[in-house]
VODORO-415768 format. One record per residue (C-alpha): residue number from 1; x, y, z. Coordinates in nm, 3 decimals. Layout:
BEGIN
NUM  X  Y  Z
...
//
This chain:
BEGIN
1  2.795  1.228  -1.872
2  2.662  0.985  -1.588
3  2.864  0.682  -1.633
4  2.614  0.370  -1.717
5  2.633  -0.004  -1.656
6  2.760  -0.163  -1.933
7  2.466  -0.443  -2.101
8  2.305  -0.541  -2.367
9  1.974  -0.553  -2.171
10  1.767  -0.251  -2.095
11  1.753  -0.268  -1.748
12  1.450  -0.248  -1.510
13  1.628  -0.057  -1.285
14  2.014  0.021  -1.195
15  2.077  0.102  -0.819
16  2.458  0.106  -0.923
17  2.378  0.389  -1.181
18  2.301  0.636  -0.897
19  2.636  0.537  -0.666
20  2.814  0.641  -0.942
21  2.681  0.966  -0.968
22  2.758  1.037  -0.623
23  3.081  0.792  -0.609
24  3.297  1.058  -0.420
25  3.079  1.198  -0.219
26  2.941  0.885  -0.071
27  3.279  0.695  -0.051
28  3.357  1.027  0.173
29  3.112  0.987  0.388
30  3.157  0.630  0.466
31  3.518  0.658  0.500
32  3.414  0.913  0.759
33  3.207  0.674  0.963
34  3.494  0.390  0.931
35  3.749  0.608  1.086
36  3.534  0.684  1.386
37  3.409  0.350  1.430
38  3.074  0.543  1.485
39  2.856  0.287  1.387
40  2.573  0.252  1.583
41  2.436  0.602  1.656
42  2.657  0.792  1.539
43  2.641  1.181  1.447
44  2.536  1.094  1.105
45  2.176  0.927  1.201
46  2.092  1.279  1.388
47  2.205  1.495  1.068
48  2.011  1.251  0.868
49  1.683  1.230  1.102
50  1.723  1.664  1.107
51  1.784  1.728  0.688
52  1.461  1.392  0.635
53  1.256  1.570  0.870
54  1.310  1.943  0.684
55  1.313  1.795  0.331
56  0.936  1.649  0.407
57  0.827  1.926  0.694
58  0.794  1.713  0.934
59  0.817  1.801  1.316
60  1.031  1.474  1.392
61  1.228  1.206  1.198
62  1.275  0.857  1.377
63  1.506  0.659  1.158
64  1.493  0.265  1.177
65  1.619  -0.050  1.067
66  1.421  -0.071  0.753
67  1.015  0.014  0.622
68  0.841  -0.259  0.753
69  0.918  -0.169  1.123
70  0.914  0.220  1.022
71  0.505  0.181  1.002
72  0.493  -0.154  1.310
73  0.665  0.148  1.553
74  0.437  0.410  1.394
75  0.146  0.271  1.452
76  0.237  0.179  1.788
77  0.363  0.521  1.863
78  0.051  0.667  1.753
79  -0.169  0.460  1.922
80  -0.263  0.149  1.750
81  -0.288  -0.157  1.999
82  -0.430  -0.536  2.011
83  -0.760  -0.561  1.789
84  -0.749  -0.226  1.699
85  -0.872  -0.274  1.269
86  -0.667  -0.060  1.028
87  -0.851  -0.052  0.697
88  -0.558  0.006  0.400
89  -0.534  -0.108  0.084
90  -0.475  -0.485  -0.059
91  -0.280  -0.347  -0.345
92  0.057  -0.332  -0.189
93  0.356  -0.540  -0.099
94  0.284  -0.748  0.191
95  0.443  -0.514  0.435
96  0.183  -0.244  0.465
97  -0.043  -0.539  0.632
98  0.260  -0.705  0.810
99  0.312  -0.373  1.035
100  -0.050  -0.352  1.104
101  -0.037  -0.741  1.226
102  0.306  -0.641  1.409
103  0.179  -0.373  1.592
104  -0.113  -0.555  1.743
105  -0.349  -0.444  1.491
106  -0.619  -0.617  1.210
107  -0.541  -0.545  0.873
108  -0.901  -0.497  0.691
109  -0.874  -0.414  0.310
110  -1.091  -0.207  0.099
111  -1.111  -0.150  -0.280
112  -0.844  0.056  -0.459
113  -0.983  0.312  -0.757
114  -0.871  0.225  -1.060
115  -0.783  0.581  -1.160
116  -0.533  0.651  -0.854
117  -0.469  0.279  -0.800
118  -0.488  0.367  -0.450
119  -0.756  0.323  -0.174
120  -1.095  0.433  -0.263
121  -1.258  0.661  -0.049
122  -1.594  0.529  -0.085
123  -1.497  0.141  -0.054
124  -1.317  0.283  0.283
125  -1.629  0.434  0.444
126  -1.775  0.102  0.331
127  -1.561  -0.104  0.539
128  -1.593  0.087  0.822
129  -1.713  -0.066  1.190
130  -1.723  0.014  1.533
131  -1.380  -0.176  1.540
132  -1.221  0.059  1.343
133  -0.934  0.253  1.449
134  -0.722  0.365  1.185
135  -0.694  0.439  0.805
136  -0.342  0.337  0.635
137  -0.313  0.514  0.329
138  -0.068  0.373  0.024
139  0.045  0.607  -0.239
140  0.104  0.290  -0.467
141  0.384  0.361  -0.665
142  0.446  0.700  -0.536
143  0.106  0.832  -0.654
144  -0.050  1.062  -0.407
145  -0.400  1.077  -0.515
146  -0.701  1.025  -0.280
147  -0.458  1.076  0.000
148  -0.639  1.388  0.085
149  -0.986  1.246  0.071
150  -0.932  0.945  0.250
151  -0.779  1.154  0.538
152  -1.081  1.377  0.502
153  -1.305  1.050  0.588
154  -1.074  0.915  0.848
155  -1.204  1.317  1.001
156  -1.558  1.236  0.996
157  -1.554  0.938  1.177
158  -1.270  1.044  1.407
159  -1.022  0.759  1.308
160  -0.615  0.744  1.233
161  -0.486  0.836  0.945
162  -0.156  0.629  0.867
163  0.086  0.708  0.558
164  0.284  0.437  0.390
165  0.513  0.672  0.190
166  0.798  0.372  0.094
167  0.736  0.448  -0.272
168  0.687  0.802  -0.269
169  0.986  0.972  -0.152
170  0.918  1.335  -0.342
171  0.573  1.277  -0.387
172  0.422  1.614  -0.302
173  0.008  1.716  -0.271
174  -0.161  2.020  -0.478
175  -0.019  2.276  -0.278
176  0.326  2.147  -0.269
177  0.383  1.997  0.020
178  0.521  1.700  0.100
179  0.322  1.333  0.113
180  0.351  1.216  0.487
181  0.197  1.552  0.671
182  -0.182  1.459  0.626
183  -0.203  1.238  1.018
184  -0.036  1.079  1.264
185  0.311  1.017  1.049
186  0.427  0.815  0.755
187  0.661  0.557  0.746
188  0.961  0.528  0.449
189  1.134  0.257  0.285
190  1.492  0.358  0.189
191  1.535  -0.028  -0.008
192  1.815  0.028  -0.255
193  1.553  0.044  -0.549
194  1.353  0.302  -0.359
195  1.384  0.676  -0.503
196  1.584  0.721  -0.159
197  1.769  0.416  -0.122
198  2.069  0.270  0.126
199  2.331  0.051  0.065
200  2.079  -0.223  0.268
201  1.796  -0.199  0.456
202  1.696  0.116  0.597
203  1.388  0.311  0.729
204  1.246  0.604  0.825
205  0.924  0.731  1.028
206  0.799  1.125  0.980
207  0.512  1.263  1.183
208  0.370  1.614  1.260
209  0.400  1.562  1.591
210  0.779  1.552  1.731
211  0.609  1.356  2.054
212  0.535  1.064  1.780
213  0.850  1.087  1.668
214  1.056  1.043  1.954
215  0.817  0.774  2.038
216  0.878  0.605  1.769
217  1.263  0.656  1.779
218  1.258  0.553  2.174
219  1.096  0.222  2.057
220  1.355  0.141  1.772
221  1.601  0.189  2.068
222  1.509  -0.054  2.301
223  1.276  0.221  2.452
224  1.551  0.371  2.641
225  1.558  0.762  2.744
226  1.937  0.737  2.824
227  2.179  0.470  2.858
228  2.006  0.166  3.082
229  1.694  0.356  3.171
230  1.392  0.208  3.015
231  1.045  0.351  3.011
232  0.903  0.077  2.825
233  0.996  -0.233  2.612
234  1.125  -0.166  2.271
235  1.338  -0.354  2.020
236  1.613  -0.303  1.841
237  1.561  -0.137  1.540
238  1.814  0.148  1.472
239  1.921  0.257  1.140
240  2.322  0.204  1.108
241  2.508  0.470  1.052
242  2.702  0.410  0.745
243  2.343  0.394  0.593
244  2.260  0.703  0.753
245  2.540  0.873  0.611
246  2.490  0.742  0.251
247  2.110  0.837  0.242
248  2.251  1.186  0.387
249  2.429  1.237  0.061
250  2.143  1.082  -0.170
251  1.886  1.355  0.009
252  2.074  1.639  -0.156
253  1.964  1.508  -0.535
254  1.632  1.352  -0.434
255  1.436  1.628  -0.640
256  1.649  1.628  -0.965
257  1.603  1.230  -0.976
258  1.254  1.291  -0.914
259  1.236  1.491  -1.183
260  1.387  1.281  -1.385
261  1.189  1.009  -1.334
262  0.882  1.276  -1.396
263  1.035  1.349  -1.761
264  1.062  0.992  -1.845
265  0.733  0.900  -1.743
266  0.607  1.177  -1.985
267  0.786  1.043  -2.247
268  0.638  0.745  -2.153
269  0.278  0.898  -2.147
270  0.309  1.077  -2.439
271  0.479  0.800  -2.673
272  0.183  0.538  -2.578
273  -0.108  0.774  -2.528
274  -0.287  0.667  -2.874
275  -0.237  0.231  -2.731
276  -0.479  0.030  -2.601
277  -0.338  0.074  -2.240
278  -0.419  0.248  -1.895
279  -0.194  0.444  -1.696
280  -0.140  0.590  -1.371
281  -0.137  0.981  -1.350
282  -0.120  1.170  -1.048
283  -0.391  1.426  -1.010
284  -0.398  1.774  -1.121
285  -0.108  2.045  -0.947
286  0.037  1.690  -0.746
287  0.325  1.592  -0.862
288  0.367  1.209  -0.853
289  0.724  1.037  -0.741
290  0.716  0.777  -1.008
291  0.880  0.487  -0.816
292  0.762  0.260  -1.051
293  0.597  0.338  -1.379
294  0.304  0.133  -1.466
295  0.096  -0.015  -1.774
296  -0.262  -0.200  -1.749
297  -0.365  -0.411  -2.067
298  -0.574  -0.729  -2.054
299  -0.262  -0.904  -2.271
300  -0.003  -0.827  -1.987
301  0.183  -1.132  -2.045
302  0.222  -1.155  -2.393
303  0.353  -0.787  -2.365
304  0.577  -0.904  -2.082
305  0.716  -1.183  -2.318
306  0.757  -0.945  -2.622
307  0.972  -0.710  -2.416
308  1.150  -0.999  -2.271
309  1.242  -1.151  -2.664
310  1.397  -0.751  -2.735
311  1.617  -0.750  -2.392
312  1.395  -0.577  -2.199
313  1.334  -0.626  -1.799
314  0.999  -0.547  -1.652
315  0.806  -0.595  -1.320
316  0.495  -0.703  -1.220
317  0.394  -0.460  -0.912
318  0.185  -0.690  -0.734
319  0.107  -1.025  -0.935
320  -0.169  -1.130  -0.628
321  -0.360  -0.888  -0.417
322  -0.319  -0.926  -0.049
323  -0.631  -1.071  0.022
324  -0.560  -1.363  -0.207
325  -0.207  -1.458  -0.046
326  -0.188  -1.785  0.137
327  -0.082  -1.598  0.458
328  -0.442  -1.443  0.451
329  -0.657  -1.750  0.381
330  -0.787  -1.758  0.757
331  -0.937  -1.448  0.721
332  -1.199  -1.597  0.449
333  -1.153  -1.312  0.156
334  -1.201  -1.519  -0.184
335  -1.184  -1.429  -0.556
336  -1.430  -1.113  -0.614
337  -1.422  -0.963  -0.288
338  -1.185  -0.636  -0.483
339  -1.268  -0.665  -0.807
340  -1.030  -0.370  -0.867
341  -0.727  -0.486  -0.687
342  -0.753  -0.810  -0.875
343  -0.819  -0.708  -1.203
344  -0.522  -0.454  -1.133
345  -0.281  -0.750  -1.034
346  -0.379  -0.950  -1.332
347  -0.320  -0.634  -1.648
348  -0.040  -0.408  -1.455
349  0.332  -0.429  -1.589
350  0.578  -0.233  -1.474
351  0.858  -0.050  -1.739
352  1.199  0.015  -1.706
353  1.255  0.373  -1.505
354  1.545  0.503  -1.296
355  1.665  0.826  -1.358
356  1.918  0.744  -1.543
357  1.799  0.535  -1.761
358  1.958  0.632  -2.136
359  1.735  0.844  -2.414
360  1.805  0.604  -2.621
361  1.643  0.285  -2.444
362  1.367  0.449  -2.319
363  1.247  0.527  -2.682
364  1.355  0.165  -2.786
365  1.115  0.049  -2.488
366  0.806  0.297  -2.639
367  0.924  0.153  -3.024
368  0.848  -0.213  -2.890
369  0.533  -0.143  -2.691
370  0.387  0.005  -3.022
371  0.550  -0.302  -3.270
372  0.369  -0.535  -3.008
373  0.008  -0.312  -3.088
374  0.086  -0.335  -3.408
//
């Protein structure tokens, strides 16, 4: 049995929970990296970039310092530059946007669906203009639905298409391949919440195209080609390599926690499906990575503070849409410009789920959703 945390409180999530599944093998691996002193570069960041890239199917795997700068050296690898508009969605942490900004880009937002809670295809066209460079596609939560369409439209009018893949490590499209593979690259979060998480902060950029790759990997490194020879200006932005070698290790149960979380989201689906509440399934033959599992209800809070009273943690995944945050304000978006993002912000809560999150508290988590409806 998988050792658990000792509370009283049903947690939102446990990042210890899956070190000490994997105690030895981890502690291994580190020790390995301490004895060589190998920490910058060392052989575990190659192994890592090599098993990332085959686990996804990607050509090339450019590790980095963490997910933010994963999609800022992505998007400059793959040819975003100053002015260039990326449309994406404003349902997201404030990162997605931040990389555009960072890589000389202009974020421009367009509606999400509220089915997929992801970027709708038809409020993308919309936003379209002859500035337009790029799409920058977020499977929100780990969701992969309308990826496919909106690269489809970034097609017929010959534009980027971008993945930010930070919450959907395992994710995977109808015909089982992996999120990531549908344009230029994707860029990774490996946060220690993440379904792939370090012991910090850690990143990860996957493309097609190995060329993108090393671009991105030579511009992490101070865009060196070998020691003191460099063919353009870069930064530093390597992934260490004691992360390296603990996300190694965490790669090898990726799918079974993904699967886990899978089982407890049906369980999840199935014990509310008769409440007054939305949800967020993945499409048909996809199979969603259920970072985070969501409810919408117009009485968010007072279900928030129910849950709270019976010891149980929750999230809210994002409480104000991007184009609402002070940090936007020049850029003149008010109140009603997404209606969907916004009335998403204001009803989603997010429930406890990590895989191993105990039988028992996920059904006392269902038992006080449905005491709250009554």
């Amino acid at each position: 049995m998988i050792p658990q945390t000792q509370t009283d409180t049903i947690r939102f999530n446990d990042v210890s929970a899956s070190y000490l599944e994997q105690k030895a093998e981890i502690d291994a691996a580190m020790a390995r990296v301490i004895e060589r002193a190998a920490f910058i570069n060392g052989a575990e960041v190659k192994a890592f970039e090599a098993a990332f890239a085959n686990y996804t199917g990607a050509a090339g795997c450019a590790s980095v310092s963490n997910g933010t700068t994963a999609l800022e050296l992505l998007l400059k690898a793959g040819g975003i530059g100053p002015g260039d508009e990326v449309i994406t969605s404003p349902m997201t942490f404030i990162a997605t946007a931040e990389a555009i900004t960072l890589a000389g880009g202009v974020p421009v937002f367009a509606d999400i669906s509220a089915e997929t809670l992801n970027l709708d295809p038809a409020a993308v066209e919309a936003a379209i203009t002859p500035r337009t460079r790029a799409i920058l596609f977020v499977h929100l939560h780990g969701n992969p639905g309308g990826a496919r369409e909106c690269a489809a439209m970034a097609r017929k009018h010959d534009l980027l298409f971008f993945e930010d893949c930070a919450q959907a490590h395992g994710a995977r499209l109808e015909d089982g391949s992996h999120v990531g593979g549908l344009g230029v690259g994707a860029g990774y979060s490996f946060f220690p919440a993440k379904n792939l998480g370090a012991f910090g902060d850690a990143g990860a950029a996957t493309s097609p195209s190995a060329e993108i790759a090393d671009r991105t990997r030579q511009l992490a490194n101070h865009g060196r080609s070998e020691k003191y020879i460099h063919l353009v200006e870069g930064t530093n932005a390597r992934m260490d390599t004691l992360q390296a070698a603990v996300l190694h290790v965490k790669l090898g149960t990726l799918d079974q926690h993904v699967g886990q979380r899978n089982s407890i989201a049906g369980r999840y689906l199935s014990g509310l499906a008769d409440l007054p509440l939305s949800f967020q399934p993945a499409p048909a033959r996809c199979r969603h990575a259920w970072h985070l599992f969501t409810v919408r209800t117009s009485q968010r809070d007072a279900l928030q503070s129910s849950l709270k009273t019976a010891n149980i943690e929750t999230g809210i995944h994002y409480p104000l849409p991007l184009h609402l945050q002070p940090a936007y304000a020049h850029r003149g978006w008010t109140e009603g410009a997404f209606p969907v993002a916004e009335t998403t912000a204001r009803e989603t809560l997010s429930l406890p789920l990590y895989p191993q999150l105990p039988d028992s508290q996920i059904e006392q988590v269902i038992d006080q959703i449905r005491n709250f409806f009554g």
